[in-house]
N, C-alpha and C positions, 0 to 999 in steps of 0.2 A: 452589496453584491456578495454573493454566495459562491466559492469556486469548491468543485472537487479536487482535490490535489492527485489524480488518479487516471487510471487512461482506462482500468476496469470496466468492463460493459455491464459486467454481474454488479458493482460498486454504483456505478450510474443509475440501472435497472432499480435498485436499494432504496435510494435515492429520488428519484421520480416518485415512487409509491408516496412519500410526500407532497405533492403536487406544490413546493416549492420550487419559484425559477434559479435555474443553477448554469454554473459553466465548469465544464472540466479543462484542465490544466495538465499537461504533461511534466511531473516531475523527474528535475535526475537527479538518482541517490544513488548512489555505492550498494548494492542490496548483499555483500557479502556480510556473512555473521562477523562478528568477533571473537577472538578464541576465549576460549571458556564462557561464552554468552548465553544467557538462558535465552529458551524460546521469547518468553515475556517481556526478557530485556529486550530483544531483539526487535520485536515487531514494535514497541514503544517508541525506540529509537529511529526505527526504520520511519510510522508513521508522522515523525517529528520533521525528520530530514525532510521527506517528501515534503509538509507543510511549508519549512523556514524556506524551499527551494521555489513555490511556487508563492510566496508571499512576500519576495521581493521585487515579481512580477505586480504586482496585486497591492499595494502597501497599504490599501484605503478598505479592504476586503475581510471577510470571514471563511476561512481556509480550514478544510475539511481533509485532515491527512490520516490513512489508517493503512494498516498491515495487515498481513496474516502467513502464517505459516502451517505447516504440517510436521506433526511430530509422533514417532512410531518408534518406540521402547526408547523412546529417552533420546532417539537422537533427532535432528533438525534434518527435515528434506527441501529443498528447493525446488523452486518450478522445473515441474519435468520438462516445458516445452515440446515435446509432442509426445504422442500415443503411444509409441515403444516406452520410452522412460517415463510416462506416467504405468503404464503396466507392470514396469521392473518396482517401481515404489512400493 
């Protein structure tokens, strides 16, 4: 069994384009940075969480956890969550 570890529609959308059968899994992870975290560090850890969290659901399974961030002159932005704060980014 295949699970996305992702609630993502663009991540699922990704994902189909392999016409392998999959399920997605709602992970919960902490998505705050750590201080002094790099981008790189950051989504690596993030995509790990999100797996360990959806693979204790799933024990018997192949778990598909990934990240992404945005970063603009060095510093890290988070989900704007709606259109005003994606415009202010």
């Amino acid at each position: 069994m295949l699970i996305l570890a992702s609630t993502s529609i663009y991540r699922k959308e990704l994902l189909e384009r392999l016409g392998l059968p999959f399920v997605t899994a709602a992970p919960q992870a902490d998505e705050t940075p750590l201080a002094g975290e790099s981008a790189k560090e950051l989504v690596r850890r993030l995509a790990e969480a999100k797996a360990r969290a959806v693979a204790a659901r799933y024990p018997n399974a192949l778990i598909i956890g990934s990240d992404q961030v945005a970063v603009i002159g060095g510093r890290i932005h988070g989900k704007p969550g709606d259109h005003e704060v994606a415009d202010a980014q």
